[in-house]
C-alpha positions in Angstrom: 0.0 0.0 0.0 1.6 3.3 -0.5 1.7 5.9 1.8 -1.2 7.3 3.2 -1.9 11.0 2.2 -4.5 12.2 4.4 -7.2 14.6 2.7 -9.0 17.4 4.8 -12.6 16.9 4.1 -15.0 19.6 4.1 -17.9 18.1 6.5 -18.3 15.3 9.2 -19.9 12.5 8.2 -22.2 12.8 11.1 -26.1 13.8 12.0 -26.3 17.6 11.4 -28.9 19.7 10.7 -27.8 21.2 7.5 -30.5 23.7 5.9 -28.3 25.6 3.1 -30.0 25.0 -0.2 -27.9 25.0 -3.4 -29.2 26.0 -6.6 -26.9 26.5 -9.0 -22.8 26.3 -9.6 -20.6 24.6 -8.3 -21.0 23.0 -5.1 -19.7 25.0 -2.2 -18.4 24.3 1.1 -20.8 25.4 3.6 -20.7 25.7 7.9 -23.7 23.7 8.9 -26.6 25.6 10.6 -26.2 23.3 13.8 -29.6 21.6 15.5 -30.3 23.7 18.6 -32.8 23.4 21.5 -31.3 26.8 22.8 -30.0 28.8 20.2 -30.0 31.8 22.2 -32.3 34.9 22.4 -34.4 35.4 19.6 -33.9 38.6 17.4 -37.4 40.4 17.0 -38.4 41.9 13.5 -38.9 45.7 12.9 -42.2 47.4 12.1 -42.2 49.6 8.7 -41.0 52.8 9.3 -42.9 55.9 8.2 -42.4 57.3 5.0 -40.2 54.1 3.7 -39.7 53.3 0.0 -41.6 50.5 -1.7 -38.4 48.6 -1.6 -37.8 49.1 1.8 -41.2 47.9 2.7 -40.8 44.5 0.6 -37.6 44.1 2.1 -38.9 44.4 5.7 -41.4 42.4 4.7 -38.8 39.4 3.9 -37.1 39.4 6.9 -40.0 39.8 9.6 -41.5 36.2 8.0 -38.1 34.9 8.9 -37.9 35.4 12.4 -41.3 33.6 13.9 -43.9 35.6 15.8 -47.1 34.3 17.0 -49.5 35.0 14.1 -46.5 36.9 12.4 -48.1 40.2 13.6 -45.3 42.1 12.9 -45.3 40.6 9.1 -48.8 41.6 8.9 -48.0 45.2 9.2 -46.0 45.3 5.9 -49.7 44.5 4.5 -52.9 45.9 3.5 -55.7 45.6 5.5 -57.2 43.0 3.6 -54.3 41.4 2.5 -53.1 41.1 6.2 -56.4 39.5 6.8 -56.3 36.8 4.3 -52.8 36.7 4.2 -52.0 32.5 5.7 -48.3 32.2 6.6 -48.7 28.9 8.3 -49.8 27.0 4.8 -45.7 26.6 3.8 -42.7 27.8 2.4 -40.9 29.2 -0.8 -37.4 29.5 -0.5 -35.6 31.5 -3.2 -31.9 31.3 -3.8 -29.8 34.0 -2.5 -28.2 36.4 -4.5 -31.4 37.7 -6.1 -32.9 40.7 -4.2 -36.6 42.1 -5.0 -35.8 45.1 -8.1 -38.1 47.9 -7.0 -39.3 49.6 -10.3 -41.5 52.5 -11.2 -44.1 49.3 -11.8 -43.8 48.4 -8.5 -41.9 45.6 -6.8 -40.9 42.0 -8.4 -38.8 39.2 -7.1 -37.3 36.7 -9.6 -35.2 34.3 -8.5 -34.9 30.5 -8.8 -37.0 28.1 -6.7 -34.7 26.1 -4.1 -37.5 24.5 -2.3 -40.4 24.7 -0.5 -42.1 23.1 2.7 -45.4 21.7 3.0 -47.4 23.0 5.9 -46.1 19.9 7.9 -42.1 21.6 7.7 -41.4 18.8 4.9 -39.0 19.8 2.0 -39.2 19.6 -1.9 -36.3 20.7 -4.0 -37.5 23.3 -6.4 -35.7 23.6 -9.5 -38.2 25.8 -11.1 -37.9 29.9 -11.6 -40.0 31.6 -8.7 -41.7 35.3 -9.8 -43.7 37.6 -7.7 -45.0 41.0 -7.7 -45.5 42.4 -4.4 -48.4 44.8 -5.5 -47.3 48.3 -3.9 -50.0 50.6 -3.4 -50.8 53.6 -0.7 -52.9 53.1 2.1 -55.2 55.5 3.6 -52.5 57.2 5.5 -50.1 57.2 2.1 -48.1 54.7 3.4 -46.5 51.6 1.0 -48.2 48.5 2.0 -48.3 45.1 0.2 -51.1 44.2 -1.3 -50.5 40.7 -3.2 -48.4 38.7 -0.2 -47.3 35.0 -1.2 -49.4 32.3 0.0 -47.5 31.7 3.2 -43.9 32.7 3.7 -41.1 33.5 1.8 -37.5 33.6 2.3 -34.1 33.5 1.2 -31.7 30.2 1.3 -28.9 32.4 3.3 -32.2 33.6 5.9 -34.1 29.5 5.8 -30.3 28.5 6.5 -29.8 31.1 9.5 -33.7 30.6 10.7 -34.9 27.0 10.4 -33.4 23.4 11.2 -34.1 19.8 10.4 -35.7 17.7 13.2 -35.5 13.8 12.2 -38.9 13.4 13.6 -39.3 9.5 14.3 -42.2 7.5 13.7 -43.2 3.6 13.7 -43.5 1.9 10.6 -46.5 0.2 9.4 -45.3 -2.9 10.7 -44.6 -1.3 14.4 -41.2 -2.7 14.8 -39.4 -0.1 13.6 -39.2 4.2 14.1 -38.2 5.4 10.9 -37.4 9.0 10.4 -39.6 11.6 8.4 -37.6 14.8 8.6 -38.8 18.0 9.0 -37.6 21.8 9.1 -38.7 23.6 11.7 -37.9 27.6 12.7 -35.2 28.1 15.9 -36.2 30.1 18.6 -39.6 29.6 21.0 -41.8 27.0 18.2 -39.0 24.4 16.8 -40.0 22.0 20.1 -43.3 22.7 19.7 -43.8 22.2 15.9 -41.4 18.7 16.5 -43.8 17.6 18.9 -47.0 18.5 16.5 -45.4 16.5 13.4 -44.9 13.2 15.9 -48.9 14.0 16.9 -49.6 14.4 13.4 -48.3 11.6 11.9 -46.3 11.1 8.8 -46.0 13.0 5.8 -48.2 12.4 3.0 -45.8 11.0 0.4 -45.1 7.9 1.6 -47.8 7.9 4.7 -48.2 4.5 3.8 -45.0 3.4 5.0 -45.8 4.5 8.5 -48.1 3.4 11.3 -51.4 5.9 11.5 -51.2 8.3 14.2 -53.7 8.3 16.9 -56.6 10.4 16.4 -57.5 13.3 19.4 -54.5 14.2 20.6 -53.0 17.8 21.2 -49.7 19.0 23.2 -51.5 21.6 25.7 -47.6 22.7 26.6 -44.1 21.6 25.5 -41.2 23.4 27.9 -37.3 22.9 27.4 -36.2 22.7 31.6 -32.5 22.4 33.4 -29.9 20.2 31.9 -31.9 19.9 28.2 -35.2 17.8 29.5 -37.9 19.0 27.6 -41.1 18.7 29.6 -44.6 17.2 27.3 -47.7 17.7 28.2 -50.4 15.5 26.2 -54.3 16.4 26.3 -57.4 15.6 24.4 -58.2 11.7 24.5 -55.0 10.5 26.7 -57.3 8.2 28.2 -57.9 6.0 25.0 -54.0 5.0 25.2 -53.1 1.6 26.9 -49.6 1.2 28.3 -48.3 -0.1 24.9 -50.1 2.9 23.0 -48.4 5.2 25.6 -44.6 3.5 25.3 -44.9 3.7 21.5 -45.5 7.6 21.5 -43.7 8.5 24.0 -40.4 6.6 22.0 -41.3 8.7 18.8 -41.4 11.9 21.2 -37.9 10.9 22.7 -36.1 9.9 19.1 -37.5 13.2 17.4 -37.0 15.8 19.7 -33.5 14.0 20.6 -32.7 14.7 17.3 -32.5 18.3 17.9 -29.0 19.3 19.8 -29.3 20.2 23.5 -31.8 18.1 24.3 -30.9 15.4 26.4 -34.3 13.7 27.6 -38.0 14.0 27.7 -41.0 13.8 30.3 -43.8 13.3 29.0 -47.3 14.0 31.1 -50.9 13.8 31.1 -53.6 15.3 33.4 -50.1 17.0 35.1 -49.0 13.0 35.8 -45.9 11.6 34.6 -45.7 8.5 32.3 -44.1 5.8 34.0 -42.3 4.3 31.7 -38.6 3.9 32.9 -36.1 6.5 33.3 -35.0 8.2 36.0 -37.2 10.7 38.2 -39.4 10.1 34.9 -37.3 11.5 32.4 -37.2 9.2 29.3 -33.8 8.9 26.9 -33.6 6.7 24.1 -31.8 4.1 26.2 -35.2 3.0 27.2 -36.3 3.3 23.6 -34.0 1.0 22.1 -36.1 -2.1 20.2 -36.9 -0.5 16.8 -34.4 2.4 17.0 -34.1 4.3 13.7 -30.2 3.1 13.7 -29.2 -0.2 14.7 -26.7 -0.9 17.4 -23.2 -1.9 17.3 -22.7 -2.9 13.7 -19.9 -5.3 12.9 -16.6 -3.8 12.4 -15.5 -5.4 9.5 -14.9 -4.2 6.0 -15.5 -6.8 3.3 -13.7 -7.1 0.2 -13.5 -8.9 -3.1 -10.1 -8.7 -3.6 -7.3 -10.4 -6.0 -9.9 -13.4 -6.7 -11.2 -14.2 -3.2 -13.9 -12.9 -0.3 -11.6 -11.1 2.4 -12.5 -9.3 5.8 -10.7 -6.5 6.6 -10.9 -5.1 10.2 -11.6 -0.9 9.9 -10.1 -0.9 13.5 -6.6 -2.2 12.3 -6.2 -1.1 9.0 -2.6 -1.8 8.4 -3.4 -5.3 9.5 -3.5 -7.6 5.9 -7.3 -8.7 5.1 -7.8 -12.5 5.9 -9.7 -14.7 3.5 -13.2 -16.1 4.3 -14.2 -20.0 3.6 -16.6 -21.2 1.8 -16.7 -18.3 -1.3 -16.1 -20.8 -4.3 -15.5 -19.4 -7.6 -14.5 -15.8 -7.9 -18.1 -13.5 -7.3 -19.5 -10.5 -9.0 -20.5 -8.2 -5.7 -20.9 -8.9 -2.8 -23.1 -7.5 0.5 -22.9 -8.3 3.8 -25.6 -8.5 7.2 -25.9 -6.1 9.4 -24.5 -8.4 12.1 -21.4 -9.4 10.3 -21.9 -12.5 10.2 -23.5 -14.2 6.8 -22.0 -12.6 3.2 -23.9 -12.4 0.4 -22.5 -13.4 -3.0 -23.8 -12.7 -6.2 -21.9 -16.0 -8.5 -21.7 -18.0 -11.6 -22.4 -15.2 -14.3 -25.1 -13.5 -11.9 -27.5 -16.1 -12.0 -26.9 -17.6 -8.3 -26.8 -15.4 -5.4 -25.7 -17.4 -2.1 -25.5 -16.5 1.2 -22.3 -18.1 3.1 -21.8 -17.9 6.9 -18.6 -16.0 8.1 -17.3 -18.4 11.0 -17.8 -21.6 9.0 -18.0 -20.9 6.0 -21.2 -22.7 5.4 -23.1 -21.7 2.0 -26.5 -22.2 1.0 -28.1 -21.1 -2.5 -30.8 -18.3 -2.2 -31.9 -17.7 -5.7 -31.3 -18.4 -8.9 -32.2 -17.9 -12.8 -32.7 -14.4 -13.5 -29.1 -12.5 -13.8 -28.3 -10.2 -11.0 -26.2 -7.4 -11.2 -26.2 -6.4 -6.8 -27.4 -7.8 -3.3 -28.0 -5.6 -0.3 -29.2 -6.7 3.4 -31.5 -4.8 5.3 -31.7 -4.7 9.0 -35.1 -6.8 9.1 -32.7 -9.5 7.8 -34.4 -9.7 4.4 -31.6 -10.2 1.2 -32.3 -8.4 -2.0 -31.1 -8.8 -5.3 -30.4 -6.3 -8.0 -31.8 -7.6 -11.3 -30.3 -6.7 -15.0 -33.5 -5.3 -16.4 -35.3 -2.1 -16.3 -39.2 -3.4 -16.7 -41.1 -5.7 -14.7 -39.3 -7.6 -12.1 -36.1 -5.4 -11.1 -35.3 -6.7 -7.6 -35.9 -10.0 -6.1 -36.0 -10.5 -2.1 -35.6 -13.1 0.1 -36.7 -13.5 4.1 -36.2 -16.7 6.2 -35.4 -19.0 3.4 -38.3 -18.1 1.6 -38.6 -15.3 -1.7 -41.2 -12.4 -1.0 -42.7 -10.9 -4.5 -41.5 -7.6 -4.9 -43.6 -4.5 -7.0 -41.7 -2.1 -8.3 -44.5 -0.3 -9.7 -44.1 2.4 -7.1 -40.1 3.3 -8.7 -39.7 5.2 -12.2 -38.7 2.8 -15.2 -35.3 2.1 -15.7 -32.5 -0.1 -14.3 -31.6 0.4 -10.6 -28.1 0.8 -10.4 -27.7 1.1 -7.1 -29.9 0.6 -3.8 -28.8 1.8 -0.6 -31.6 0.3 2.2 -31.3 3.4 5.2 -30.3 2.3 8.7 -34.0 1.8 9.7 -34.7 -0.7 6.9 -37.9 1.2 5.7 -36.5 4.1 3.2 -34.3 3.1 0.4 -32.3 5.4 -1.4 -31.6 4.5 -5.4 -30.0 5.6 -8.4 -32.3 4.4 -11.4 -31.0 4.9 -15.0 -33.2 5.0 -18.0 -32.2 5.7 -21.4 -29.5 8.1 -20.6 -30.9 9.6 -18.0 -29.6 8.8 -14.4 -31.6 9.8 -11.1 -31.4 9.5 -7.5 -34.2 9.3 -5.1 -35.6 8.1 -1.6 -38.7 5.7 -1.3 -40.0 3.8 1.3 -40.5 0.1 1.4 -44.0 -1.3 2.2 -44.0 -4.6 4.2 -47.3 -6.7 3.9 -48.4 -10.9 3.6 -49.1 -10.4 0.6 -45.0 -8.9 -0.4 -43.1 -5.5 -0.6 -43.7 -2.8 -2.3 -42.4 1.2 -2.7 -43.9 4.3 -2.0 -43.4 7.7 -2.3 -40.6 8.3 -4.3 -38.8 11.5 -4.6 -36.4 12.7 -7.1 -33.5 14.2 -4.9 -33.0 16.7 -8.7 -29.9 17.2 -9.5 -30.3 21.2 -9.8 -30.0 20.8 -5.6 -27.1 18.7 -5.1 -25.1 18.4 -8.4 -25.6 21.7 -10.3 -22.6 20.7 -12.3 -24.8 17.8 -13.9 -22.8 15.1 -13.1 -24.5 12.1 -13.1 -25.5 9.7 -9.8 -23.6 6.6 -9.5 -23.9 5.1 -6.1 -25.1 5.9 -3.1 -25.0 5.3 0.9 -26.5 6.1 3.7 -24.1 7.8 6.2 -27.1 8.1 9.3 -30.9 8.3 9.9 -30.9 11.4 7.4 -27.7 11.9 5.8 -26.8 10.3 2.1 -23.1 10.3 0.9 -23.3 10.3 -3.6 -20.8 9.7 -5.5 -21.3 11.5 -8.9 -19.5 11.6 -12.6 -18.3 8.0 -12.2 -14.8 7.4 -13.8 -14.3 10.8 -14.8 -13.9 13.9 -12.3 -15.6 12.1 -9.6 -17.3 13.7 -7.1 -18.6 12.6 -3.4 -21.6 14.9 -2.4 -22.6 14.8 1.2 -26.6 15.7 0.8 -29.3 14.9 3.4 -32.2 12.8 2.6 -34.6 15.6 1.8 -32.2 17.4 -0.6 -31.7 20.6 1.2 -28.4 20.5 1.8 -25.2 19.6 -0.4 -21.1 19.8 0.1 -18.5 17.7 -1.4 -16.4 15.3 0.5 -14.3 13.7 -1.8 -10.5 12.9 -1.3 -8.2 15.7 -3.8 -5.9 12.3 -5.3 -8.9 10.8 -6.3 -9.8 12.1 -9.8 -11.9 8.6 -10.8 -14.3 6.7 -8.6 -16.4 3.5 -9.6 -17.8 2.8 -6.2 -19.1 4.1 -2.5 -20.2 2.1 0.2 -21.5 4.0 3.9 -22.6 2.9 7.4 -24.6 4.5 9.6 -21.6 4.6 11.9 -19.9 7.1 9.7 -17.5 5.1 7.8 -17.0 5.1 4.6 -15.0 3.9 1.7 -14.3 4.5 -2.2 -12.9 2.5 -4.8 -11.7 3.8 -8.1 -11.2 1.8 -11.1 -7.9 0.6 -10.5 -8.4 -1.1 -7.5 -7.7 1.7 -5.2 -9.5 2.2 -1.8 -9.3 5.4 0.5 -11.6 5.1 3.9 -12.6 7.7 6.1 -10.6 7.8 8.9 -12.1 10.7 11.7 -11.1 14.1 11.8 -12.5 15.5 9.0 -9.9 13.4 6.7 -9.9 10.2 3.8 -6.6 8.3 3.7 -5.4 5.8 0.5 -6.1 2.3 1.9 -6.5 -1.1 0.1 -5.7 -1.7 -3.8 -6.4 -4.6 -6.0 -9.9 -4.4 -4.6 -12.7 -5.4 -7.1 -15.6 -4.7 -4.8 -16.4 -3.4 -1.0 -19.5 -4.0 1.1 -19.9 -2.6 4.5 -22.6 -4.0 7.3 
């Protein structure tokens, strides 16, 4: 191996609540807008001054909806009188990139600007990628003052003021199953309402793209207060038809309250109440953590260590804790394989053999092997954390992927996924969302779906294109993808050519590249939920992420790299 040259990278691969939206050039290096249960006092917006310009009122305008107000009555004074009235900031949000100001005109006021994305009234994102245009409608009021008179919808801001003003809470739910809390981020404005409006998405159950993937919420419930107290416990207070909730019903929300609001930095633990009672539910003076939440946490513990290889003809293990250690050789691979995948535990490897028409599954310690399918020619496998295999298939109609649980194959519909060939799929570290790169007649994308569990097979829902114009402006086409935590999605883009590794969340809202300097062409990318990561360029070589912001050359002669 030759000597390690260590490469600053740009970001941690870690959970952070990134909220700068890209639009358009190159992809920038950006300081991430941290999660916060206490960011500090909140700066309140100023009224219009007498006498001020049309600009200056539009202007105004913009940055009192950035800083929340109860009922934005500071907002509303930029408006007419009837436009104030009907005015409803609570039904979403445009974000516009920054860098184009509202042009004040003789005509009146317009802002043009491209569309970075928008949230639902629920705080969940959609890239844009369209051109945004409004005009403000200036006119006098009865005291000849410049008021607005055509408002947007709800609120509008700029991606340098969303990425100052709002943050992401991972707001954890139970599948539809109820064995797992999968997360269904949200954004959320800092200051006095983001542990509120966390606490109203868990009560209001799961987004409407892919609500199908989720467990219904229950019906009749309200948070009558929601306090942040001493050392980061935020204190719940549940109302409306408490009483309808048996012990099980109770433990299950009260873990989705615990994961979500957890997910926001400072917050350290949750009491939830009813009727001014503590749940008894564990904990300690009943404050709950996600210790007690543990079964069905939305990233599994303790993942094997191991990094697995297909390397100079044979399956080896490599151990990411001793790197300089060689890789040892595994029993029981047979003939050279394809790809490879291996379970979440460590301990069964997936092969895909003879041509891609067998895919076995071989035990690590003894090296016993056992044939899972066969026929139809695959080109992948992947393991999810339910223990279920999957298998990529060469074709881009019809049957794409093939599973397998407890010895036995479960139909798959892809019908839910656009048409083309998946070329890579990246299960998330909850097992539910799936993250793939799909390739149709020249045309690559990447998206995020979720996988549907019933007796009768799987199926995906609620796909969303993660477009291109958000997290490679450059155009570089998707070529793998990983999941680096609950929310966080490492790409790698351009393939074999100027190869780039964009670290974007799962919503899209947030890009920045990560990829070593010496490594000009990359064929492959594999992530853990742990944070490590590896890349393998076409000639064998491997760098891995080492900690401390930096990628090291590791490993060559590699054909192929799987991670638990």
């Amino acid at each position: 191996m030759r000597r390690a040259a260590v490469v600053a990278l740009t970001v941690v691969l870690a959970l952070s609540g990134c909220v700068t939206v890209p639009t358009s050039g190159p992809v920038e290096r950006h300081s991430p807008v941290q999660q916060q249960a206490n960011p500090g006092v909140d700066i309140a917006p100023v009224p219009p001054a007498p006498g001020a310009s049309p600009g200056l009122i539009v202007e105004g305008f913009l940055h009192a909806m950035a800083t929340y107000q109860p009922g934005y009555a500071v907002a509303r004074q930029f408006l007419t009188t009837g436009a104030a009235q009907a005015w409803q900031p609570e039904s979403g949000v445009e974000i516009y990139a920054a860098g184009y100001p509202p042009q004040a005109s003789d005509s009146g006021v317009v802002l043009t600007a491209p569309l970075a994305g928008t949230l639902d009234p629920q705080g969940s994102f959609t890239v844009g990628g369209t051109v945004y245009h409004h005009d403000f409608g200036l006119v006098r009021d009865a005291e000849s003052q410049w008021r607005i008179s055509r408002p947007p919808r709800g609120l509008l801001v700029s991606q340098s003021l969303f990425g100052s003003t709002w943050v992401r809470a991972d707001v954890c739910l139970w599948d539809v199953t109820g064995n797992w809390l999968v997360p269904d981020p949200r954004f959320v404005q800092i200051g006095k309402p983001r542990l509120a409006a966390t606490v109203r998405a868990v009560l209001g159950g799961p987004s409407s793209l892919a609500s199908a993937a989720y467990r219904r919420p229950v019906t009749g419930l309200q948070a009558s207060a929601v306090a942040l107290g001493s050392g980061g416990v935020v204190t719940v207070d549940i109302a409306g038809a408490t009483d309808t909730l048996d012990m099980d019903g109770r433990r299950r929300l009260a873990a989705e309250l615990v994961w979500s609001l957890t997910s926001l930095k400072g917050v350290t633990g949750v009491r939830v109440r009813s009727h001014g009672v503590s749940w008894e539910l564990g904990g300690r003076d009943g404050v709950l953590t996600t210790a007690e939440f543990a079964e069905g946490a939305p990233v599994p513990a303790n993942p094997d260590d191991g990094v697995y290889l297909l390397r100079q003809g044979t399956v080896q293990r490599a151990a990411w804790a001793d790197p300089t250690a060689s890789p040892r050789p595994l029993p029981g691979a047979g003939a050279p394989p394809r790809a490879l995948a291996v379970r979440t535990d460590g301990e069964v490897v997936a092969l895909v053999t003879d041509d891609g028409t067998e895919v076995r599954s071989v035990v690590v310690r003894d090296g016993v092997t056992k044939v899972e399918l066969t026929g139809e020619r695959a080109t992948g496998v992947r393991w999810t954390r339910q223990g279920e295999l999957w298998a990529l298939l060469d074709r881009t109609r019809g049957r794409r992927l093939r599973a397998v649980k407890d010895d036995q194959e479960v139909p798959v519909s892809t019908e839910g996924l656009p048409i083309g060939q998946i070329r890579s799929f990246a299960p998330a570290p909850d097992g539910v969302r799936v993250a793939l790169v799909i390739e149709n007649q020249g045309r690559t994308s990447l998206g995020v779906a979720a996988v549907v569990r019933t007796s009768a097979g799987f199926r995906f829902v609620g796909w969303r294109e993660l477009a291109p114009s958000a997290w490679a402006p450059t155009g570089q086409a998707p070529i793998d993808v990983g999941w680096t935590g609950p929310a966080g999605l490492l790409v790698l883009v351009g393939g074999s050519s100027s190869a780039r590794v964009i670290n974007v969340d799962s919503e899209g809202a947030v890009a920045t590249e990560v990829r070593p300097n010496d490594a000009t062409a990359l064929v492959q990318l594999v992530a853990a939920s742990s944070g490590r990561a590896v890349l393998r360029g076409p000639d064998g070589q491997t760098w891995r992420f080492v900690g401390g912001l930096t990628w090291e050359p590791w490993l060559n002669q590699v054909d192929a790299v799987a991670l638990p």
